[in-house]
Structures are given as C-alpha cells and as structure tokens.
N, C-alpha and C positions, 0 to 999 in steps of 0.2 A: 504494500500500500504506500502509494507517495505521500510524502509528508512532506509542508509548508512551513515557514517561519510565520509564526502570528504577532504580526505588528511588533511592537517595540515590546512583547513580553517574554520575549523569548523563547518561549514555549514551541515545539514543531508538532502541528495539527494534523492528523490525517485530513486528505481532502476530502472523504467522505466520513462526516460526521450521521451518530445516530439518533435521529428525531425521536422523540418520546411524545409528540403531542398528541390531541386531541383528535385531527381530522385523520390519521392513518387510524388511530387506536388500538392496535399493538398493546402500547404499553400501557392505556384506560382501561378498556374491555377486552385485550384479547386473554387468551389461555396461560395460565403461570406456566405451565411447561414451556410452551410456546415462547414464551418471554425469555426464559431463560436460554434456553438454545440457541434463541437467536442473537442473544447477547453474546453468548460463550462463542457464538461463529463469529461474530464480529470484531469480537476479541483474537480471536487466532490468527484471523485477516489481517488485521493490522489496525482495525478502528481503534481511536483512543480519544474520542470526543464524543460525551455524552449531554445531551440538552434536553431538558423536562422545567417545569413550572407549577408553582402552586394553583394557576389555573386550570390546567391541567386535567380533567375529571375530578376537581376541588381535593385535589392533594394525592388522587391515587395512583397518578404518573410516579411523583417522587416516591407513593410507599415501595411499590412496585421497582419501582430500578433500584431502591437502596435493599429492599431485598435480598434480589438481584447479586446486587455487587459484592453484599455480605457473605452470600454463599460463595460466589466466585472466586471473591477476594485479589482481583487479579492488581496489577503494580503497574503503576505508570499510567491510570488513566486520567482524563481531565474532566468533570463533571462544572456543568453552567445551571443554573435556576436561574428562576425569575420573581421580581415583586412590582406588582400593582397596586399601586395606592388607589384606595376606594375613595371616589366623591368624600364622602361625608369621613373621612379621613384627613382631606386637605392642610386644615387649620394646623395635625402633628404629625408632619410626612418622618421626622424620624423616629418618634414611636412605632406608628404604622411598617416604618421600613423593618425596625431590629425584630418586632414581634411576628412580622412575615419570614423572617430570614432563622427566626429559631424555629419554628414551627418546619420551616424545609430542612433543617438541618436536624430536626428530629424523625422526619419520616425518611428521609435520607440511609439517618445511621449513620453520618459522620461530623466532624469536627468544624469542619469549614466545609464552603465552595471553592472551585477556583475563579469563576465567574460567575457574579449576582448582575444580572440584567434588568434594567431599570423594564417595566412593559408595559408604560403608558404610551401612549403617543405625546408626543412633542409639537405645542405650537406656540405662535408668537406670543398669545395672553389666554392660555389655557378654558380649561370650562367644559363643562363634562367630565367624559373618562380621562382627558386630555388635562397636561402640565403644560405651563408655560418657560420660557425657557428661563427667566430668570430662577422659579419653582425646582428648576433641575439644576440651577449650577447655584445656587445659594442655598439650597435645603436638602437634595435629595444625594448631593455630592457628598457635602459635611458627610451627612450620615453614612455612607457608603466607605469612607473614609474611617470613618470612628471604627469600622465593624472591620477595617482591616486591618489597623493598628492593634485591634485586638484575637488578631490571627484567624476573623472565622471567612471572610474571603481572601482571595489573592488578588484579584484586578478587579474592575468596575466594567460595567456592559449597560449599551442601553439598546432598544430593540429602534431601526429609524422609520419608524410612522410617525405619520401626522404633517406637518407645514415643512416642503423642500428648506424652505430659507430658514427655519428655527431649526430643522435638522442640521445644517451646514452652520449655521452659528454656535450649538453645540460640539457640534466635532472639533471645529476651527478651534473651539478652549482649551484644546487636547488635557481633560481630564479623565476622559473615559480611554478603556485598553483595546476596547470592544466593542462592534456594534452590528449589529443582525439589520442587513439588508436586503429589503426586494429587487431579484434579479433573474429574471427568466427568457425566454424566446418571445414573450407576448410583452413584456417589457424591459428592454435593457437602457434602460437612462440612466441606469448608476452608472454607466462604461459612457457611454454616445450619445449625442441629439438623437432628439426626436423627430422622425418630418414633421413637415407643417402640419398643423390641426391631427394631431395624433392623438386615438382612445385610450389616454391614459394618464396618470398623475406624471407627471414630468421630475423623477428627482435629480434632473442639473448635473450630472457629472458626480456623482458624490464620492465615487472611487477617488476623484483627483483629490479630494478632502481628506479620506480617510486615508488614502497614502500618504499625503503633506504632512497629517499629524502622528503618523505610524500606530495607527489604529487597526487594529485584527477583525478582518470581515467574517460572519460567520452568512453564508448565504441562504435565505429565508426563502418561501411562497418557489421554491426551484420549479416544482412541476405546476407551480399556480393551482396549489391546493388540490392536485389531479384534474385539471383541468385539460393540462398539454398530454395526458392519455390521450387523447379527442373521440375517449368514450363517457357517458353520461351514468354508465352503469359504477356502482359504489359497492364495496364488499360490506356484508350485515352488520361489522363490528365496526366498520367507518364508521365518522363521522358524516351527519350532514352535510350538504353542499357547501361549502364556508361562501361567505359574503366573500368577494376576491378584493383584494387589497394592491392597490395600485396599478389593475388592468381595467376590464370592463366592471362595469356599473350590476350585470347578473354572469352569475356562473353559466349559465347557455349560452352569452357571445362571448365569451372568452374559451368555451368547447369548440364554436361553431369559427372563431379565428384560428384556435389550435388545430382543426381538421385543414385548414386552408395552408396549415404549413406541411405537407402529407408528400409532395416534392420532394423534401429531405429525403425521405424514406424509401420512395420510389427510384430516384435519381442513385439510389446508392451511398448515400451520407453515413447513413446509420440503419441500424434495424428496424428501430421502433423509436417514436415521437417520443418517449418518455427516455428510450437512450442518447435521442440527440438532446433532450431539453437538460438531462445532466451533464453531458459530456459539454454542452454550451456553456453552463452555467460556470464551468473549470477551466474554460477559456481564457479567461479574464488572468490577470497576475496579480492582479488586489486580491482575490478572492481565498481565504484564509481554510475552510473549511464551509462544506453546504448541507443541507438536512433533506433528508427527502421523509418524507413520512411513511408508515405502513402499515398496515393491517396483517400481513401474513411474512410466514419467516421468507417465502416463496417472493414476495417484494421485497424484501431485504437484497435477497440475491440477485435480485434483477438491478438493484439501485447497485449493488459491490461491481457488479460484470460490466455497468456502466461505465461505474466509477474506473476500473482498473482497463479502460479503454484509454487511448491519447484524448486528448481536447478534441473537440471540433475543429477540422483545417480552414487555412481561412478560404478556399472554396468555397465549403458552404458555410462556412459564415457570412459570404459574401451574399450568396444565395439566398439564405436567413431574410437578409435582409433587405433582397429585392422586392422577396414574396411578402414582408412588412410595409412596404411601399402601400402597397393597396390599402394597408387599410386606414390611409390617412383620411381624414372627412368624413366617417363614418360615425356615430354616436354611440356617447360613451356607455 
C-alpha cells in the first residue's frame, strides 16, 4: 500500500484510508464478524488510517472500531474522530468540545486520538449547525489545543464544509494539521476551475491553500456518497441517499451526471466508474489519504484493488474533463 506524507505532521498515510461512516455502514449496522475481518484485511494490506465520529450511528461507529482494534491490537495505526458542537451548545464550545472528545475516547478504548476533526461546517458568521470563522479560530482552537497539551489528541482537523472563502480563511491561519475535503469526478475544484456556470459549490482551489499551509488532506464525498457507482441501487445496511454535498442539489443528478461519465469505462480508463472515481481522487499530490465508505467487506476490496491501481493518466483525466464540459449550464 502506498503511503503519503501528511502535511507538516509527519505522519505517512496510507492512500486508502478506512471510512467508518454512516452512508457505507459497515461499521453502524453491519455484522461484528464482518467488521472485524474486514478491519484485520485492511490491516494486513497496509491500511493504517482509520476515520469514524461521534455522529456516526450516535457513537456506535466509535464503539465498534474500538472494539475492533482492542481485539486486534494491531501497532502503528492512526485513528481520527470527530466533534460537533450542537446549536444550543454555542455559548460553551469548549465544554461541548472536551465532553464530546471523552465520551469518543471512551467508546474508542483508548487514551487519545491522533486527529479530532472539528465537523461543523464553516462560514463567515455562523448560524445553525454552522461556526463562524472567528467561532473556530478563537474558541474551538483554544480548546482543541488544551486537549492536546494534555496528550488526548495529537493534531487538530477540521472537516471543509460550508462558505469556500471562511474555508480558505481558516486554512490560510494554519492552525489546523488536517482537513477532510470534497473531491470527486463530479466535483474537483479543490485541484481546478470550474467552467463557466458549473452545478456545483465552487471550492477555489483549496489544495493550493492546504498545500501553502502544509495541511494533511484527508479526501471526503470520493465516490459522492455512491453516487459515481451510477447505480441508484443501495445495499440494506447503507445508508440512505445522503443529501450530496458540494455536487448537485439531489442524489439522482448527480447519478444521472455520474452515468454521463461511463466513456471512462468504455474507452478503457478503468473498469468500473467507482474504480476511476478512486483512482481520480489519488491523482491529485495534495491529497493525503481518501475514504470510501462500505457496506460489505466485498466493497472494501473493490475500494483496496482500486486503490492499489496507478492514479488516473492524464488521458483520461483529460477526458474527465471534457465529458465535465457538458454539464456547465445545467441546474444545480
């Protein structure tokens, strides 16, 4: 398994990191044997980046993989969580923060993280589920900070949703080590322009930012929530459709773009649209480690076979991104 250097921490990532969320569910609802196995395959493979959150089936990602790990006990891996400050939390984001980060570090079964991922979204003056950016570099950092000095994380992460420009004004502070960005075939604007009137959030270049600040990209939304399968069809223990996050506005045109990129496939690129949407997303040289999600240990292996393929040539990434052309002008 190839491994990266992550940002200025030192740390070398596998490029294929193992998703614990929600929308594969694997590690929510699938089968504890199931779990394990396919942890301990991952582990043999060379994975050594593990990413789950308290949201997560409300903490049963983290019970599940600390489980997990406790049985396997394996050496050298790197575990990341996540904390969300609730609304009505605002007013004491770092009580909020220390009492989210023991509670993951008790269903865990360990001592520390290596990365606590901040997973609000980010914008200029906050409001809702969303911080603002002062909110993040005045309150949520301290705190993040406190809890390292006291040895229970090792770097700071934040997840980049929410406002392009409050994203980039927090990178630019380089207080964080870490930062979980959307980067897929249906959207890559963390790497390149968008064309004109393009279906999608535009995030600016934001590689050049996280490179600038030597920030560790951990790659999010890869297959666009299983969207770039460009089948509709969900295995029982998925998740629901997820709301797609920084592509189209519903999960059936961001299907119905992902089948329009099907050329790859034909043309000979890659096998299957979910092996170019990985092997795209490792194209990049920001890109530090990426998640795919799963539901079965059989998507596992399909994400490792991806993984342990070259990048995408720039052929078709050229390709990519002729077939992107089209669908400028179209609604989001």
């Amino acid at each position: 398994m190839e491994t990266r250097v992550f940002g200025r921490t030192g740390m070398r990532l596998s490029v294929l990191g193992f998703g614990c969320g929600a929308v594969g569910g694997l590690m929510v609802r699938g089968d504890a044997a199931d779990q394990e196995r396919t942890i301990a395959r991952a582990i043999a493979a060379g994975v050594n980046y593990f990413d789950t959150a308290v949201l997560y089936g409300d903490g049963e990602s983290e019970k599940n993989l600390g489980r997990v790990l406790q049985k396997l006990k394996p050496t050298n891996v790197v575990v990341g969580t996540k904390v969300r400050v609730p609304a009505s939390e605002i007013g004491r984001i770092d009580d909020a923060v220390r009492t989210s980060l023991e509670g993951s570090l008790a269903r865990l079964r360990l001592d520390r993280v290596d990365i606590l991922h901040l997973h609000n979204p980010i914008t200029g003056n906050g409001g809702g589920s969303a911080l603002s950016v002062r909110q993040v570099l005045d309150e949520v950092v301290p705190a993040f900070e406190r809890l390292r000095r006291q040895g229970k994380i090792r770097f700071l992460g934040m997840t980049a949703l929410g406002d392009t420009a409050a994203l980039h004004q927090v990178i630019d502070a380089r207080v964080f080590d870490s930062a979980q960005v959307v980067y897929n075939m249906l959207n890559p604007s963390a790497a390149c322009e968008l064309p004109a009137s393009y279906p999608a959030q535009d995030y600016g270049r934001l590689f050049e930012h996280t490179q600038a600040a030597g920030v560790g990209v951990v790659g999010i939304r890869v297959l666009a929530g299983g969207a770039l399968s460009g089948s509709a069809e969900r295995h029982p223990i998925a998740g629901p459709a997820p709301e797609p996050i920084g592509s189209a506005m519903s999960y059936d045109a961001d299907i119905d773009r992902a089948r329009r990129l099907m050329p790859l496939v034909e043309e000979g690129f890659a096998a299957s649209l979910t092996e170019a949407a990985t092997r795209f997303a490792l194209s990049h040289p920001a890109m530090g480690t990426i998640l795919v999600g799963m539901a079965t240990p059989q998507q596992f292996e399909d994400a490792l076979a991806a993984a342990e393929k070259d990048p995408l040539p720039q052929a078709a990434l050229d390709r990519l991104s002729a077939l992107r052309q089209g669908f400028s002008g179209e609604a989001r």
